[in-house]
Biopython code that builds the backbone (N, CA, C, O; Angstrom):
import numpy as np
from Bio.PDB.StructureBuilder import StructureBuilder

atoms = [
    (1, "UNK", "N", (7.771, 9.481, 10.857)),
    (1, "UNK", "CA", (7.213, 9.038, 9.592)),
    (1, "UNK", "C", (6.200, 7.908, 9.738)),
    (1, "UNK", "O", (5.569, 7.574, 8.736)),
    (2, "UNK", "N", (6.008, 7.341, 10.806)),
    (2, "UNK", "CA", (5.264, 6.495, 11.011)),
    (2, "UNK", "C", (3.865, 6.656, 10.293)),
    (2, "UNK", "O", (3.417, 5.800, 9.530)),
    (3, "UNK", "N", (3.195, 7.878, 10.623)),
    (3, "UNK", "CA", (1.528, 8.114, 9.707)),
    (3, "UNK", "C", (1.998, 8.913, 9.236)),
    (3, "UNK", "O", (1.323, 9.853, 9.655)),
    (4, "UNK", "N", (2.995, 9.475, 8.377)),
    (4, "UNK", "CA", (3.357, 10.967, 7.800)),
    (4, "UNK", "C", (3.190, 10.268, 6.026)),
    (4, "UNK", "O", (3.066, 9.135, 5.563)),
    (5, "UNK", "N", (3.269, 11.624, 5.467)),
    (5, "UNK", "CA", (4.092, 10.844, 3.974)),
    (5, "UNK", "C", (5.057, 11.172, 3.564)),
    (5, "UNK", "O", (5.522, 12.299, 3.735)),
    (6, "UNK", "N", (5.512, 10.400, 3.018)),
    (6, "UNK", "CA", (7.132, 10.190, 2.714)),
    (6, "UNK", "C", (7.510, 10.103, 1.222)),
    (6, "UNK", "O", (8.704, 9.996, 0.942)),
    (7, "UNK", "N", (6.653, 10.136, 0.313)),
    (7, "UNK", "CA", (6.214, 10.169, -0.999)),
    (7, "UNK", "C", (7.907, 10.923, -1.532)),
    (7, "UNK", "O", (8.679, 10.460, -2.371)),
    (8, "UNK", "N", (8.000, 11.658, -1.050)),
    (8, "UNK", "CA", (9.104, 12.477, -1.320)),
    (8, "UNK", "C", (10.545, 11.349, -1.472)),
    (8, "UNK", "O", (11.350, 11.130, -2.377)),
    (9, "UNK", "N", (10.392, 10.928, -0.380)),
    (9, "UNK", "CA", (11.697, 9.713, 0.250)),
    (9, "UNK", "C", (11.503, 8.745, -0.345)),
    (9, "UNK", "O", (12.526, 8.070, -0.462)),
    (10, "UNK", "N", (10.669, 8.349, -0.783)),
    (10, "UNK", "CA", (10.454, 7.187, -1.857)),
    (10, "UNK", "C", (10.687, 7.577, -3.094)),
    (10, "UNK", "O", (11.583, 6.916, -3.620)),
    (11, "UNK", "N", (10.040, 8.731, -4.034)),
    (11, "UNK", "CA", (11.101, 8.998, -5.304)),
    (11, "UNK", "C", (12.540, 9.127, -4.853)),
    (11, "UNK", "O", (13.377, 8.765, -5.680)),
    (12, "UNK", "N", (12.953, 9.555, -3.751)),
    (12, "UNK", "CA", (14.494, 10.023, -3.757)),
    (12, "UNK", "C", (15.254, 8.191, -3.524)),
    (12, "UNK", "O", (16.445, 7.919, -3.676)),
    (13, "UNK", "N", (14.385, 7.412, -3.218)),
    (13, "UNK", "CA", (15.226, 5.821, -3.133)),
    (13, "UNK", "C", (15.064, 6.175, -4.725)),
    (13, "UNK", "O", (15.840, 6.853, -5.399)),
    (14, "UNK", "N", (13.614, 5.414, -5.236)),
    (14, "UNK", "CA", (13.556, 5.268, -6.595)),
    (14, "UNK", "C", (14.706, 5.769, -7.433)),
    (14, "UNK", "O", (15.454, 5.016, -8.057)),
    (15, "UNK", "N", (14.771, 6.653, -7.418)),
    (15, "UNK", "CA", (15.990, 7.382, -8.494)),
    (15, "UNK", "C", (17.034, 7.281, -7.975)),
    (15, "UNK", "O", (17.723, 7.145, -8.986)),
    (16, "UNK", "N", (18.045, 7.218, -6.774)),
    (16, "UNK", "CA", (19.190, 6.524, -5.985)),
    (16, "UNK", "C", (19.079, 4.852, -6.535)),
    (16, "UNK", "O", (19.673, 4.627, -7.590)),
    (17, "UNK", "N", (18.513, 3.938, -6.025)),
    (17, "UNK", "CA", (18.084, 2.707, -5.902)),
    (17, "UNK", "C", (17.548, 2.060, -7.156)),
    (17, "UNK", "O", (17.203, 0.913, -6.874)),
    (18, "UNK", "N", (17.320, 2.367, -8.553)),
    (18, "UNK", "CA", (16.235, 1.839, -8.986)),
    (18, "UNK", "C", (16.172, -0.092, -8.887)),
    (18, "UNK", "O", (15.146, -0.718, -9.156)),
    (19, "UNK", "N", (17.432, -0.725, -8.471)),
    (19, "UNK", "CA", (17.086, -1.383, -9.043)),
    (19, "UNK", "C", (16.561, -2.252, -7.626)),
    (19, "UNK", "O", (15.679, -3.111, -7.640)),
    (20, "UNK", "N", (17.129, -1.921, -6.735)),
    (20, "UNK", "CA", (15.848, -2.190, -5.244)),
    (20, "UNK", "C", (14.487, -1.639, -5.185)),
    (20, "UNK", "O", (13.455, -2.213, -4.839)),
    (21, "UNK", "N", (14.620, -0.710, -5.490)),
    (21, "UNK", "CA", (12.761, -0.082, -5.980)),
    (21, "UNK", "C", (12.261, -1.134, -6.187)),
    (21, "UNK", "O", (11.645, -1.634, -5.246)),
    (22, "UNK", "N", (12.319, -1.818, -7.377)),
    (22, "UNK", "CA", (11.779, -2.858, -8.313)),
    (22, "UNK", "C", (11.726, -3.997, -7.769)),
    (22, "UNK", "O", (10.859, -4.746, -8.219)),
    (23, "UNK", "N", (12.584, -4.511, -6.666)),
    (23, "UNK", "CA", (12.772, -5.726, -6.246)),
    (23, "UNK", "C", (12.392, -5.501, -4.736)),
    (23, "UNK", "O", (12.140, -6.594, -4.229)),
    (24, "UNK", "N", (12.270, -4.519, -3.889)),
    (24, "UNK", "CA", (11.810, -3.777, -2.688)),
    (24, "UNK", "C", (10.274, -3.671, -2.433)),
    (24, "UNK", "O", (9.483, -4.003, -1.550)),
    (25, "UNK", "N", (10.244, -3.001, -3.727)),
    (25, "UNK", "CA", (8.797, -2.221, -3.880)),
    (25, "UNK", "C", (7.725, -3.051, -4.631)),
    (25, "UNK", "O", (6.760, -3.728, -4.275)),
    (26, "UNK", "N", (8.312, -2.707, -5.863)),
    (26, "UNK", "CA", (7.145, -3.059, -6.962)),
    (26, "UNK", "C", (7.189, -4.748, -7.304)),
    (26, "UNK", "O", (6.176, -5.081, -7.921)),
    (27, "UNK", "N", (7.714, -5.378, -7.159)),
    (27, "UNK", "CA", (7.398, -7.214, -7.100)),
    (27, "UNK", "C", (6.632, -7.495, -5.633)),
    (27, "UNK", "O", (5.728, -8.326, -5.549)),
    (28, "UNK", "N", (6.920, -7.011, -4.928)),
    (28, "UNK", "CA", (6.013, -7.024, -3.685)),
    (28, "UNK", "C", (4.712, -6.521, -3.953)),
    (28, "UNK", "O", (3.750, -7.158, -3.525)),
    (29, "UNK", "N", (4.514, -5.339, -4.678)),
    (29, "UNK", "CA", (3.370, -4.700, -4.689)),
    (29, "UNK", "C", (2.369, -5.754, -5.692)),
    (29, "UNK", "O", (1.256, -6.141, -5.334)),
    (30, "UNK", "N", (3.001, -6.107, -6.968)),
    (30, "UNK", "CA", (2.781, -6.782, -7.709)),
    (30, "UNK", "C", (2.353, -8.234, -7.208)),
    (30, "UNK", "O", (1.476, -8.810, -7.853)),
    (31, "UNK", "N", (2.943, -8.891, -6.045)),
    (31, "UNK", "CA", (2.500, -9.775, -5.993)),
    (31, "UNK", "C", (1.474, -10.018, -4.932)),
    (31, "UNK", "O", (0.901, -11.108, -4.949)),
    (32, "UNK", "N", (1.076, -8.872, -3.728)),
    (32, "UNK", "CA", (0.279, -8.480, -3.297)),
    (32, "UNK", "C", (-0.900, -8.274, -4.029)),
    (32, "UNK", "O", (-1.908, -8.925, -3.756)),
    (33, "UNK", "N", (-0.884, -7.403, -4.970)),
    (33, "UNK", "CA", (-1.981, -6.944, -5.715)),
    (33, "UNK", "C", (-2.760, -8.608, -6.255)),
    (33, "UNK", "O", (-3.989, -8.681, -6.284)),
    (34, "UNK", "N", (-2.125, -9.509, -6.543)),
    (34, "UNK", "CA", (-2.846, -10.685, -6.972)),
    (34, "UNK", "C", (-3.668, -11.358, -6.194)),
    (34, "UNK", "O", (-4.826, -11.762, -6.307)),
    (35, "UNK", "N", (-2.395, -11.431, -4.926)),
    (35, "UNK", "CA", (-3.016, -12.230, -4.272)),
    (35, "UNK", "C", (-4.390, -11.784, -3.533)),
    (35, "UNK", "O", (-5.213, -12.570, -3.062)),
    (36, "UNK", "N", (-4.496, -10.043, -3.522)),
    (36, "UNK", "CA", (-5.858, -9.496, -3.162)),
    (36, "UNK", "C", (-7.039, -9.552, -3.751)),
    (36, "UNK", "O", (-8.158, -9.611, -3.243)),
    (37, "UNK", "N", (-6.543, -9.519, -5.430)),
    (37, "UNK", "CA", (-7.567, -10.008, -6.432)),
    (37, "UNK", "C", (-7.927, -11.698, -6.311)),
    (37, "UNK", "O", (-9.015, -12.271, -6.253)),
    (38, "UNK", "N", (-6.969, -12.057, -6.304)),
    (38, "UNK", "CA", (-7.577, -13.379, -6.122)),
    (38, "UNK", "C", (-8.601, -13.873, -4.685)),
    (38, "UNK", "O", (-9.596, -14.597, -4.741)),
    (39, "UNK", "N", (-8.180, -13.423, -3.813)),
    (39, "UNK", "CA", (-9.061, -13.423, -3.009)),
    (39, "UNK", "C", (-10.796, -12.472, -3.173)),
    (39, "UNK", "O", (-11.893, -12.883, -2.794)),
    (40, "UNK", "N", (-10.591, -11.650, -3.599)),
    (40, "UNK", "CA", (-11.587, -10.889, -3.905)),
    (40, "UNK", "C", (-12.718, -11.478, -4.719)),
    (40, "UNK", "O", (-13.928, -11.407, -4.504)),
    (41, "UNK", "N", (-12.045, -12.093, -5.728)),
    (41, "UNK", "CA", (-12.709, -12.978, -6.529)),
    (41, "UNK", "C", (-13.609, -13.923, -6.068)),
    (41, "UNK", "O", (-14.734, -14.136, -6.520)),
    (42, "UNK", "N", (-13.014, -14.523, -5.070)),
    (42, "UNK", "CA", (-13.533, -15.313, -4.293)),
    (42, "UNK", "C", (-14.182, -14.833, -3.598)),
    (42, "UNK", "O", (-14.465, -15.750, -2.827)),
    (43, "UNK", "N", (-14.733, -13.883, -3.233)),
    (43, "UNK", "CA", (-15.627, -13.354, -2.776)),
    (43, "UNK", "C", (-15.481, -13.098, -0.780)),
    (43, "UNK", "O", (-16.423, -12.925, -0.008)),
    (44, "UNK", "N", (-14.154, -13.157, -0.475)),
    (44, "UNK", "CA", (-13.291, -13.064, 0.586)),
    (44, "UNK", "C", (-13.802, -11.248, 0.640)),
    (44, "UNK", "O", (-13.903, -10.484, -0.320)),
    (45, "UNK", "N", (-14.059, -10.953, 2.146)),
    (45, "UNK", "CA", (-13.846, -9.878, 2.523)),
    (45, "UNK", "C", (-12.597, -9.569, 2.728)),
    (45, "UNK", "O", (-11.960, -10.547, 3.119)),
    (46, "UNK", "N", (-11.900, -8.487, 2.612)),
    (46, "UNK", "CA", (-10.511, -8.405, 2.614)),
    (46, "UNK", "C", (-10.311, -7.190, 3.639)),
    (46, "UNK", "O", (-11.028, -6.190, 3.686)),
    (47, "UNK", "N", (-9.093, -7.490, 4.532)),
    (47, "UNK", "CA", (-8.626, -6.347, 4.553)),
    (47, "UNK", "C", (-7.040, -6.623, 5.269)),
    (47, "UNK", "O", (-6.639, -7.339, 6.187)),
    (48, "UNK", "N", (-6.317, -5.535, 4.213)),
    (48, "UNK", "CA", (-4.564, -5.425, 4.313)),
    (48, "UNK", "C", (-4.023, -4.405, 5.096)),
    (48, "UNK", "O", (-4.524, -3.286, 5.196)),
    (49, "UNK", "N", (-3.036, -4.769, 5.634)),
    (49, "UNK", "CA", (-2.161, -3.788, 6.676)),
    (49, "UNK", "C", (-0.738, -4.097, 5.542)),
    (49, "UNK", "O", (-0.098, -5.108, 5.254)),
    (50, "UNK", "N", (-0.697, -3.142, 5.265)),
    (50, "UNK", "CA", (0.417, -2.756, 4.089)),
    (50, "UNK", "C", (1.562, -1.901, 4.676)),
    (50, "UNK", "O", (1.406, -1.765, 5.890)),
    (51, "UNK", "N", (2.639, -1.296, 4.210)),
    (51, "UNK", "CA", (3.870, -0.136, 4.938)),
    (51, "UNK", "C", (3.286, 0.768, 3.830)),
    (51, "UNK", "O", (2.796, 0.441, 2.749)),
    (52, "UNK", "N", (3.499, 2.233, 4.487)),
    (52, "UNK", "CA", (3.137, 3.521, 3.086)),
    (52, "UNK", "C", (3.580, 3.323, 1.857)),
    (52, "UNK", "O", (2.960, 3.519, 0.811)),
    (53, "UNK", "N", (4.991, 2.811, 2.033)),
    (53, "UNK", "CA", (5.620, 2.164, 0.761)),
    (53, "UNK", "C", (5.191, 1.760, -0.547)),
    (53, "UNK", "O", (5.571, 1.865, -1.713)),
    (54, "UNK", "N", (3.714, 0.972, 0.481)),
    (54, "UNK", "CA", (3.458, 0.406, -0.920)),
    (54, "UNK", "C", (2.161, 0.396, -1.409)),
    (54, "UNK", "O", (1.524, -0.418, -2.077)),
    (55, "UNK", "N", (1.832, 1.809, -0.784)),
    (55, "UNK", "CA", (-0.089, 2.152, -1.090)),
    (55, "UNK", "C", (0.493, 2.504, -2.293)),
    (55, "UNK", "O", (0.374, 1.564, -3.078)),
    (56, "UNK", "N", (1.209, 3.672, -2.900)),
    (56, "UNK", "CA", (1.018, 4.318, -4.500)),
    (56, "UNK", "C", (0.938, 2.608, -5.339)),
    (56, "UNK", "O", (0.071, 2.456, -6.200)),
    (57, "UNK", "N", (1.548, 1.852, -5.120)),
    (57, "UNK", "CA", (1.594, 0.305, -6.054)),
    (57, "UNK", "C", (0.625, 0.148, -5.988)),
    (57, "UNK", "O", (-0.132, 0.329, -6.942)),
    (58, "UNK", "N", (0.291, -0.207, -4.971)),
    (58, "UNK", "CA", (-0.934, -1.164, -4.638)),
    (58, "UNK", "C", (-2.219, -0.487, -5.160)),
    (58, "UNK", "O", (-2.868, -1.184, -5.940)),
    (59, "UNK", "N", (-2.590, 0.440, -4.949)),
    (59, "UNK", "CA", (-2.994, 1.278, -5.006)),
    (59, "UNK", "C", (-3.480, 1.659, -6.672)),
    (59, "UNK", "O", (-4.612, 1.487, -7.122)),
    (60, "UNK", "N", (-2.904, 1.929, -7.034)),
    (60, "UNK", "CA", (-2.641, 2.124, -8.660)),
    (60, "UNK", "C", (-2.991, 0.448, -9.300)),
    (60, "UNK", "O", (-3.935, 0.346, -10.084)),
    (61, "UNK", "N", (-2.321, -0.606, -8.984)),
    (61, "UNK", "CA", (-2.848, -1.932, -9.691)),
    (61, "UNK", "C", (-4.292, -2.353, -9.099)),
    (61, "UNK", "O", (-4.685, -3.372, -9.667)),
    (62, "UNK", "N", (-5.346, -1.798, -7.971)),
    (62, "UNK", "CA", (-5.981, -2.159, -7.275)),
    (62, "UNK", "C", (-7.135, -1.300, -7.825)),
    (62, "UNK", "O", (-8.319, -1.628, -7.746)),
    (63, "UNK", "N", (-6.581, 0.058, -8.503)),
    (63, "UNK", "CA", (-8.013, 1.044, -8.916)),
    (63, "UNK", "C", (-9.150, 0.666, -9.320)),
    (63, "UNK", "O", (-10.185, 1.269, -9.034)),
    (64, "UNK", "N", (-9.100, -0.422, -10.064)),
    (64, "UNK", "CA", (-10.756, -0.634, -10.937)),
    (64, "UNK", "C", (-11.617, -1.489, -9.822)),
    (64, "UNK", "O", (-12.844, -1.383, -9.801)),
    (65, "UNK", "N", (-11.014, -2.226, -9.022)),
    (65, "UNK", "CA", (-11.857, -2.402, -7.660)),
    (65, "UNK", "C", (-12.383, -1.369, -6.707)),
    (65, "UNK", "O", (-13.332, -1.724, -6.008)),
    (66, "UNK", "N", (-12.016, -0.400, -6.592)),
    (66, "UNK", "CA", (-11.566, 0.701, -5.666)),
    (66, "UNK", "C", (-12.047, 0.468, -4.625)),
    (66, "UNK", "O", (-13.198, 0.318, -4.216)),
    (67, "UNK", "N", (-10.659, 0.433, -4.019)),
    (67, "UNK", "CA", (-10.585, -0.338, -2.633)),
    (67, "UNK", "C", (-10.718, 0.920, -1.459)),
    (67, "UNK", "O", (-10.204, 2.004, -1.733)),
    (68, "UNK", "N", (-11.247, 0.781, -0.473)),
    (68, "UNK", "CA", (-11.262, 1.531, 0.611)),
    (68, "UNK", "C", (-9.877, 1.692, 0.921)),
    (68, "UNK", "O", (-9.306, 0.602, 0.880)),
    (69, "UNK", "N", (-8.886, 2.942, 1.310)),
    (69, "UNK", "CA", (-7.694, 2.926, 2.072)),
    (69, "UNK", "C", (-7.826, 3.909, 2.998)),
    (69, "UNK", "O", (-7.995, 5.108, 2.774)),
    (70, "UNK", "N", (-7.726, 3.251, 4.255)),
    (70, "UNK", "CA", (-8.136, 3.749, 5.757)),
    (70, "UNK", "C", (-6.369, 3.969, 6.021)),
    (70, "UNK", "O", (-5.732, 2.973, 5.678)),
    (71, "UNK", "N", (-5.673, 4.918, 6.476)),
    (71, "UNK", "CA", (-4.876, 5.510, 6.703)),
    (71, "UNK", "C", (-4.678, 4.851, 8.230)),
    (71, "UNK", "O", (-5.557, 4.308, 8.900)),
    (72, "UNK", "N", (-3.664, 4.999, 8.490)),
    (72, "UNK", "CA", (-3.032, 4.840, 10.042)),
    (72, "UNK", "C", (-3.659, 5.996, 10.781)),
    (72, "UNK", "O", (-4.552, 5.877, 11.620)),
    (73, "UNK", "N", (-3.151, 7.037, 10.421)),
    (73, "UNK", "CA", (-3.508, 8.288, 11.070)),
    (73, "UNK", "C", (-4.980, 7.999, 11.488)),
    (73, "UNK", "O", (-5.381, 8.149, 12.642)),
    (74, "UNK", "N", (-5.766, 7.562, 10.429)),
    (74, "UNK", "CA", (-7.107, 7.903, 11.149)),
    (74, "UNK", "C", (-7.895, 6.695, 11.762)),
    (74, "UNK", "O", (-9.036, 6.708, 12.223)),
    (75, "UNK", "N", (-6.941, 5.557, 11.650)),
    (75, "UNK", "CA", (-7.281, 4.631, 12.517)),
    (75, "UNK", "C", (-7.041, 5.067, 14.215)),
    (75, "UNK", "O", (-7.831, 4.919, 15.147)),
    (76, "UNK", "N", (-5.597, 5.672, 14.220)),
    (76, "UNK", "CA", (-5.278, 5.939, 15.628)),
    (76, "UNK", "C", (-6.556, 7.358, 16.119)),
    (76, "UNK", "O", (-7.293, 7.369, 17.105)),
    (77, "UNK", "N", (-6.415, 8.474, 14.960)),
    (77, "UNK", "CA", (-7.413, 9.097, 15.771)),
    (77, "UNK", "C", (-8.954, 8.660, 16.183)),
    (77, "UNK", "O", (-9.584, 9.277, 17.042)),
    (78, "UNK", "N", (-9.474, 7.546, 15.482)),
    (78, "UNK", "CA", (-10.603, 6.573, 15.934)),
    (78, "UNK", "C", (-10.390, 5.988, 17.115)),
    (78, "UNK", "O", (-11.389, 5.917, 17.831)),
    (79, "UNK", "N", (-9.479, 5.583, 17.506)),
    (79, "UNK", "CA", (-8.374, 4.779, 19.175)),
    (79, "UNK", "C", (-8.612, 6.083, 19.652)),
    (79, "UNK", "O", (-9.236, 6.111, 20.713)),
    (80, "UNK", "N", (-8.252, 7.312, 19.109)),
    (80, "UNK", "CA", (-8.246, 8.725, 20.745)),
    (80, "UNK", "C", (-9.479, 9.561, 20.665)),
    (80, "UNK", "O", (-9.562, 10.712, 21.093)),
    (81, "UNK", "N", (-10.410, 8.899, 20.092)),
    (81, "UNK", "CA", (-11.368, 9.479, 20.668)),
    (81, "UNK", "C", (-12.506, 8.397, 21.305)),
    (81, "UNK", "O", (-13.725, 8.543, 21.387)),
    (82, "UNK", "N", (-11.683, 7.291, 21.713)),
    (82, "UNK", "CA", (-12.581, 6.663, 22.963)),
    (82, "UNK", "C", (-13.301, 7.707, 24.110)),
    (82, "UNK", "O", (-13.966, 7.242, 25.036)),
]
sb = StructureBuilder()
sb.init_structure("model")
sb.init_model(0)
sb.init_chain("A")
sb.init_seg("    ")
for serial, (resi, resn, name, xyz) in enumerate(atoms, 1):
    if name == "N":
        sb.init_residue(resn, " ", resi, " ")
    sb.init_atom(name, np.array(xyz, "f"), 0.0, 1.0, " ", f" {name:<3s}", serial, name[0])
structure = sb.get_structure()
């Protein structure tokens, strides 16, 4: 699962878990998401190394910027084709 998606395994916490979801997931995502805007604001080039976990959050509170999201996967296949 490392570059895979797991989208699946994450609704199946969500609905097992909700109330770690919320305190796991989405307050993290939430407080990520600020602190990216706030930097942004500032006119900071940015860039985050996040867990898959928490691209749909991030992701979703981050849209009206629309942020570049460079995948693992295709970072490593950029590394194998030295």
């Amino acid at each position: 699962l490392a570059t895979g998606d797991f989208s699946r395994e994450l609704a199946e916490f969500a609905r097992r878990f909700p109330s770690l979801q919320r305190e796991l997931i989405d307050r993290r995502d939430h407080h990520m998401a600020r602190r990216l805007v706030a930097l942004l604001r500032d006119g900071q080039r940015v860039a985050a190394v996040v867990g898959e976990g928490h691209l749909p959050g991030l992701e979703r509170r981050l849209a009206r910027l629309s942020p570049e999201v460079v995948p693992l996967s295709r970072l490593l296949a950029l590394r194998g084709n030295r």
